[in-house]
N, C-alpha and C positions, 0 to 999 in steps of 0.2 A: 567110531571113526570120526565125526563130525566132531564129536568132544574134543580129541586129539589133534584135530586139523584147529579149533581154536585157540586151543593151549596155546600152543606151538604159534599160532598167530598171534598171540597176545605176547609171549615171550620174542619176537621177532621185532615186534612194534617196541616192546621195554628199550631193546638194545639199541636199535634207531633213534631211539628218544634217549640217551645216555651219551653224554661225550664220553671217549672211549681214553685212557692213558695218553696216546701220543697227542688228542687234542688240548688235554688238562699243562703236558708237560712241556709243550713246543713254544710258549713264552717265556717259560722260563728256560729253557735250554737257549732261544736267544738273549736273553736278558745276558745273563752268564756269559755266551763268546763274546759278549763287547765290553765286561767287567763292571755291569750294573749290577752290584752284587746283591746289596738290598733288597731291587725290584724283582729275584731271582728268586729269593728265601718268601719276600709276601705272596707271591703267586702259590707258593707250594706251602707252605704255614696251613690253607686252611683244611687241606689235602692230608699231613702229614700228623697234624690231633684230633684228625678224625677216626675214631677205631671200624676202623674195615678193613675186608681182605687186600687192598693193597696200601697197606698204611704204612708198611715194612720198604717197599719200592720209596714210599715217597719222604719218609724218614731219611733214608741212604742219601738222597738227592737233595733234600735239603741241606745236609752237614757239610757237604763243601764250599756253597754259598756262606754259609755261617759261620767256618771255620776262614773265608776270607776276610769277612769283617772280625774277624779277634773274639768269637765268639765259642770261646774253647771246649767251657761245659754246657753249653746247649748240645752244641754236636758230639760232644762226647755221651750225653744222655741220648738224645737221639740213636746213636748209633751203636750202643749197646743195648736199647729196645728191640732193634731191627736183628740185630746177632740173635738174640734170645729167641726172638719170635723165629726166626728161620731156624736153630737149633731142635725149638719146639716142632716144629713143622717138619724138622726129617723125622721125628719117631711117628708118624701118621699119615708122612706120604702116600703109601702105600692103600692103603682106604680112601683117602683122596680122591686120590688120582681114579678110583675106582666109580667116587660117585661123580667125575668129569666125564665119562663116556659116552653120558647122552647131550652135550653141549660142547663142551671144550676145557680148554686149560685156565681162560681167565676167570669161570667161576668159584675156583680155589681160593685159598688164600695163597699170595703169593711167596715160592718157595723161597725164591733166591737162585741165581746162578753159582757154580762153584767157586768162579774166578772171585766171585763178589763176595763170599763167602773169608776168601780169602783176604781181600784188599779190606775188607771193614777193621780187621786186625791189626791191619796195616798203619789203617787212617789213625784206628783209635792210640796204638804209639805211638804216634808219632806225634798227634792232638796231646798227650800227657807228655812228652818230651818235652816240649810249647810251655806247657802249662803245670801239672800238680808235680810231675817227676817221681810219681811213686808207685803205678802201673805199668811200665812202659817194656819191660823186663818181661813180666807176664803175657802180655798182645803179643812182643815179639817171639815168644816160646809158640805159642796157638800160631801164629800164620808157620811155624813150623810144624806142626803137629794135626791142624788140620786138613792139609793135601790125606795123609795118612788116612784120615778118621773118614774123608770124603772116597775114600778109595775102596776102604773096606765095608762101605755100606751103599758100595753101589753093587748093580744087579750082574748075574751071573752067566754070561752066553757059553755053552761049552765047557762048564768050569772053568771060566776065567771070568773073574771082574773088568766089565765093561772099560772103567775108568782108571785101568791100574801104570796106562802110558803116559797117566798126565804129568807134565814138568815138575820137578822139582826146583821152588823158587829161593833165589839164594839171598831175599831183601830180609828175610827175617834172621839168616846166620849173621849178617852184616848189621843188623841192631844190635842182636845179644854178644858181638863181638865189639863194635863200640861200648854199649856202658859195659861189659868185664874191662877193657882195658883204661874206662876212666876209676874203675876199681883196683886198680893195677893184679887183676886175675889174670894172667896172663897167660896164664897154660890155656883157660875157658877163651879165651882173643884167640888164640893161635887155631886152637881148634874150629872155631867158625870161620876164622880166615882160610882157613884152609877149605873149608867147606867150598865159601863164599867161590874162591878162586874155580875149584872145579866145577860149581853148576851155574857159575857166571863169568867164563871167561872174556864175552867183550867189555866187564866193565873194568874200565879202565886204572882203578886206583888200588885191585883187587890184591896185586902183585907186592904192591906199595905198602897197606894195613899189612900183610902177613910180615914182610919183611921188617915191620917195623917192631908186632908183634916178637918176634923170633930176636932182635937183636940187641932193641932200649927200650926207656920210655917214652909214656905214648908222648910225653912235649918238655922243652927243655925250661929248665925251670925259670920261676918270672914268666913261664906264658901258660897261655891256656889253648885249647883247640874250638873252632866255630865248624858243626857240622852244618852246611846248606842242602835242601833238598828241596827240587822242583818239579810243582808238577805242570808236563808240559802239553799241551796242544789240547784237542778234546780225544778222547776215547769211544772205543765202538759203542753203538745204539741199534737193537735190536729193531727190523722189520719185518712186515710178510711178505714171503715168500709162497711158490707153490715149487713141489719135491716130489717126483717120482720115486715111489719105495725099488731099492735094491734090489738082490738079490740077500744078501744077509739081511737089509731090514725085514723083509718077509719072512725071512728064517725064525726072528724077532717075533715079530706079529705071533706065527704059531705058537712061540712058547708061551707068551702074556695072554694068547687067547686063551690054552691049559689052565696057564695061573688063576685066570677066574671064570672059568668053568665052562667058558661059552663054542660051543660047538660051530663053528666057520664054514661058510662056503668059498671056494676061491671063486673071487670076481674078477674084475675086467681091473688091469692094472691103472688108474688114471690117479695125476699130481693129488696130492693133498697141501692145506695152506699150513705151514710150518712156521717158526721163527728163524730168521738168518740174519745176520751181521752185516751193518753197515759203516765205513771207514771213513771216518770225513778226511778230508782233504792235511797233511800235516804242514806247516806253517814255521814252526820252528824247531831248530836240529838239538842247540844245547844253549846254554846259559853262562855265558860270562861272569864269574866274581873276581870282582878286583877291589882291593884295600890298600889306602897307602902304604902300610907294614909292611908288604910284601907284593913278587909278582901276580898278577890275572892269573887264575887256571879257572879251566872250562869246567863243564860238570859231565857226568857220565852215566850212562842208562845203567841204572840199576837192577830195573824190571820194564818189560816192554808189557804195557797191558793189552795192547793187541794182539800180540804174537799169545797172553795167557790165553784170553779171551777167545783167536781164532781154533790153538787150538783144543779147548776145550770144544766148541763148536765140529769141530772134525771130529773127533772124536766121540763124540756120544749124536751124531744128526742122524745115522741109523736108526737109532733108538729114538730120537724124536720123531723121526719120519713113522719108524714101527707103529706107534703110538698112535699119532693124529691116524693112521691107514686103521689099525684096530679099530679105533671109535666110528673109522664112516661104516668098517663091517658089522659093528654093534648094532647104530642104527639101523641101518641096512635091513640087518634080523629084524630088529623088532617093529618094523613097520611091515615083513613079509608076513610075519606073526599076525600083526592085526587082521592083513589083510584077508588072511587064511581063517580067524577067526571069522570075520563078517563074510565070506562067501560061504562057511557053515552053516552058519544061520539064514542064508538065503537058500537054500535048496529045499525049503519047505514051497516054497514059491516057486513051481517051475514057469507059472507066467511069465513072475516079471524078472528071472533068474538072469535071462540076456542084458535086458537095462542095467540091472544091480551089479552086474560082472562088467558093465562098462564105467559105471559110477564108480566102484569100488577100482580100478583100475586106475580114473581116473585121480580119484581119494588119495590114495597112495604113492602116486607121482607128486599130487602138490607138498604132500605133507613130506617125503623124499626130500623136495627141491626147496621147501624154506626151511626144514632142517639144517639143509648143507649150507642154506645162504646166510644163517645165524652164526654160522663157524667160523671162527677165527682164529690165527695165531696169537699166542701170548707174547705180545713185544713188550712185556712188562720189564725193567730192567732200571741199572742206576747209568743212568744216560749220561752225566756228568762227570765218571771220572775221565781221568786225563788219559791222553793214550801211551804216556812214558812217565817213570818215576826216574829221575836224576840225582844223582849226590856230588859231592866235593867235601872236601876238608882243608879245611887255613890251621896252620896252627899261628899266633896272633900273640904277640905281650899284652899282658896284667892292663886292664884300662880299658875306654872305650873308644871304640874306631865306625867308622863311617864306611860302609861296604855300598858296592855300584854293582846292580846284577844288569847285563843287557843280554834280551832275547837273539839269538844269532841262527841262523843259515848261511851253512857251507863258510863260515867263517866270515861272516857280513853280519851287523847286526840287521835284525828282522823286526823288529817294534819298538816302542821308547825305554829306555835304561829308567830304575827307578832305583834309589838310594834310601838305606835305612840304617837307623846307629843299632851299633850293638856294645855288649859290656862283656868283657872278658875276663875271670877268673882264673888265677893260679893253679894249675894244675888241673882244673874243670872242663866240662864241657859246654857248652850252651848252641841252641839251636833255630835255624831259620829255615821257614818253608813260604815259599814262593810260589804264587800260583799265575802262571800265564797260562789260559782258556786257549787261547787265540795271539798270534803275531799285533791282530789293531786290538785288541782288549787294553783295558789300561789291568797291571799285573797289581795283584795284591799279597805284603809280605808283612809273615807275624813272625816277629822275635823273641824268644823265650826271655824270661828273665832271671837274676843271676839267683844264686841260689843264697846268698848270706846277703843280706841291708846293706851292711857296711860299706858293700861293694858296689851299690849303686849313689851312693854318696859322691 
């Protein structure tokens, strides 16, 4: 008992003497909402090439600092380490998660959330869009195909998978329907546009690509089309929380108790520390582009990361809850175990058997209560994305034009207008991504370049 009560106090004392994620990442999450992009990526650099279990979290969080400053293939390497390693990490979960029951979830490596899972697909087409133009097809096929993949490999309450409600997002039919129609595939355009329109009817331009799809081509000739895409405001960041388990998460608990073998006593219902979603404040609604070629139009939410993000969170907190409630019943055992153990061994002793059963009593409570006080939720997460992805479409004549994005609320602009040239290609596409963190951030925007020399001459 005493060995166990030191453990346990030396492992208490580690995590107290360890800055924890949120203290690592809360500079640079400020750096970031005021558009220090730089001092955002070196805070996190030395975090992100260090091989640890959360190297995957801090990889994700660097590439959108990086990918502000024009830094295409970094964050594209980066964030195709991070894909891999959480790939890797779903066939093992399961064992994992198994050897977390006597501490928590941050001693893992970090999985990844779904939503995130999703959006790294996202970033990375949309990063090769920007930049090489020869994977972007692919990314946007996988943020299609992974909802799927994350569905059928989640767990099984009742015969039904846990995760089989989650949204279907329509920002990846709305890539692979862009480049088919600067392919002039057109049948392949109609069909994602169609998609696009049914599992995104508020975005706004939805109506517009199919229609356009269905009737000509995509731009009249002498011009070329400028896709814009923003990402807007900050996006959720996970905290802790405490969460009274349900009535289904307890349901829960039983069956994961079964799954690995451990025989349960029902205790006394009380909160466990969970991870739950925190929404910062939104700041700006959409994004003005205007070009002298043509009228200003607005841009239009593509995908709300929030709305993914919330409700993945609804959606599987049972099962979170389940989970952290199982490991405080694990402990639980295996400290009534010890304790059953050492009051065996004291009954040789009917002396001192009264003191030993008040020691051992006491034993057991302490060792109880800095168990539970080492426990934490996993607020591990990519804290940096945006809380909305935005698009628009200009089609533009052959040449290069000067485009003016301003951040707006409710039809006011909301932060300073910032202007960047762009080059446009006959019949082509070319693309710009605009990142406003925050309404007072200064906004940072990368422009693809044209795809032939000649064209930038």
């Amino acid at each position: 008992m005493r060995c166990r009560i030191a453990v346990l106090g030396a492992l208490a004392a580690g995590v107290c003497g360890c800055a924890s994620y949120d203290e690592i990442i809360a500079p640079a999450r400020a750096a970031y909402a005021i558009g220090d992009y730089a001092e955002a990526e070196r805070v996190l650099a030395p975090y992100a090439e260090e091989d640890g279990k959360d190297r995957p979290a801090f990889l994700c969080e660097r590439a959108l600092p990086q990918l502000a400053q024009g830094k295409l293939r970094d964050a594209t390497e980066g964030l195709r380490a991070a894909r891999d390693q959480f790939d890797r990490h779903e066939q093992k979960l399961a064992t994992e998660w198994i050897g977390s029951l006597l501490v928590d979830d941050t001693v893992i490596a970090y999985p990844g959330e779904d939503y995130e899972k999703i959006l790294i697909r996202v970033v990375l087409a949309l990063a090769d869009l920007l930049g090489a133009r020869k994977d972007a097809a692919a990314y946007a096929n996988q943020v299609i195909l992974k909802r799927q993949e994350i569905i059928d490999r989640s767990p099984e309450v009742d015969g039904n998978k846990i995760k089989a409600s989650y949204k279907d997002l329509g920002i990846g039919r709305y890539l692979v329907g862009l480049l088919a129609e600067e392919a002039f595939n057109q049948g392949e355009a109609r069909r994602n546009y169609r998609e696009l329109v049914a599992l995104e009817p508020a975005f706004a331009y939805g109506p517009e690509d199919l229609e356009r799809a269905e009737t000509r081509a995509p731009s009249e000739r002498g011009n070329g089309v400028l896709y814009v895409f923003c990402f807007v405001d900050r996006g959720p960041f996970k905290v802790q929380v405490e969460h009274e388990p349900s009535t289904m998460a307890m349901h829960m608990v039983w069956i994961m108790g079964s799954l690995i073998g451990q025989k349960l006593v029902t205790p006394s219902i009380v909160p466990v520390k969970v991870p739950g979603l925190f929404f910062p404040e939104r700041t700006i609604e959409d994004v003005e582009v205007a070009s002298a070629a043509g009228p200003a139009r607005p841009t239009s939410e593509l995908l709300s990361v929030q709305d993914a993000a919330g409700q993945q969170f609804d959606i599987v907190r049972d099962w979170i809850v389940a989970k952290a409630f199982l490991r405080r019943l694990v402990k639980k055992a295996v400290v009534e175990t010890g304790k059953r153990v050492v009051q065996h061994q004291q009954k040789g002793d009917k002396r001192r058997m009264s003191d030993a059963q008040v020691a051992t009593e006491v034993g057991a409570f302490l060792v109880g209560a800095i168990w539970e006080a080492i426990e934490s939720a996993d607020t591990r997460c990519w804290s940096l994305l945006p809380a909305s992805i935005q698009a628009v479409r200009l089609e533009l004549p052959e040449g290069e034009h000067a485009i003016r994005l301003t951040p707006r609320w409710r039809g006011h602009a909301a932060g300073r207008p910032v202007e960047a040239p762009v080059i446009i290609e006959d019949g082509r596409n070319a693309y710009c991504l605009a990142i406003f963190p925050t309404s007072r951030a200064a906004p940072a925007v990368i422009v693809s370049q044209p795809l032939f020399a000649s064209q930038a001459q």
